[in-house]
N, C-alpha and C positions, 0 to 999 in steps of 0.2 A: 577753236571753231569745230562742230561736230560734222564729222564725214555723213554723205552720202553714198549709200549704195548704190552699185548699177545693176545690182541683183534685186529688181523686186518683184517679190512674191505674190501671188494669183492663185488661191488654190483653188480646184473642183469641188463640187459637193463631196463627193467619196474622197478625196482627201484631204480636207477637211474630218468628216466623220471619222476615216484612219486616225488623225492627227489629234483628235478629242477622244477615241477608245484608248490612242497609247498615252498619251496625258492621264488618265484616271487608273489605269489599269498600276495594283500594288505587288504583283508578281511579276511584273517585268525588271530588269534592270535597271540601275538608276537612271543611266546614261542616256537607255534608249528615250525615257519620260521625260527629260530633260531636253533632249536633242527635239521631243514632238513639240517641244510648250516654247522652245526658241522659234520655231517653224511659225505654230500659230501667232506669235508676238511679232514675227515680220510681215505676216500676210494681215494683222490686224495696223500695219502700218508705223513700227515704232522703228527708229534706228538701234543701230548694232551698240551703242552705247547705254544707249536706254534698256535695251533688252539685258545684257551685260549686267548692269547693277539690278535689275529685278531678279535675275539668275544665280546672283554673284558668283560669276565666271569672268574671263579674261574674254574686250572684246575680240582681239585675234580667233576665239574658238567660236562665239556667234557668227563673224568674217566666214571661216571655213565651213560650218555647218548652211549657211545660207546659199554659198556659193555650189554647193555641192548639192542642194537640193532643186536648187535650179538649173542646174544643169542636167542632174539626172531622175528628179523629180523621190519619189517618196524609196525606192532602191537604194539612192543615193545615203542616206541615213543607216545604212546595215553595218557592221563591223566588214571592213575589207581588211584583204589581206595585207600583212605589214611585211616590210623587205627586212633582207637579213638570215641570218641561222634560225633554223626551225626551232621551239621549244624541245627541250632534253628529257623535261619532265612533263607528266599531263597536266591539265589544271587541277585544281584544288574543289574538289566535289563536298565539300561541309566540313562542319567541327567532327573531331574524331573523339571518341568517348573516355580516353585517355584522358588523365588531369596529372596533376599536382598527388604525387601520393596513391595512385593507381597501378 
């Protein structure tokens, strides 16, 4: 039997329009474009299952991306911080020009 949420979605115009500029947009992160087009698929009214197989993602991660944007609305969707030991190393800024035989 498919759950209902008790998070549903109502967006404003302007986020809305955020939520269709991060949806299109090919230089953003995957995650971010991903995370915009879950948002728009609960405010156009689909369950967390549904959204899920259009995604194919795990519904647990439509659950939390939902939940957190209605709680704290379009913020909520940012990279926060994670608990634990700080990275050692920075991230990873591109391929290095280095190969095979270089």
């Amino acid at each position: 039997m498919p759950r209902k949420s008790p998070y549903c979605i109502v967006l404003s115009p302007e986020e809305r329009i955020e939520l269709e500029r991060r949806e299109g947009r090919y230089t953003l992160p995957y995650y971010y474009v991903v995370r915009a087009k879950a948002i728009l698929l609960c405010a156009d009214g689909l369950s967390n299952d549904e959204i899920a197989a259009r995604l194919d993602m795990r519904r647990e991660i439509v659950c939390k991306w939902r939940k957190r944007f209605f709680e704290q609305r379009l913020p909520g969707l940012e990279e926060q911080s994670r608990p634990g030991r700080p990275r050692a190393f920075p991230p990873r800024t591109g391929r290095t020009s280095k190969g095979p035989g270089l």
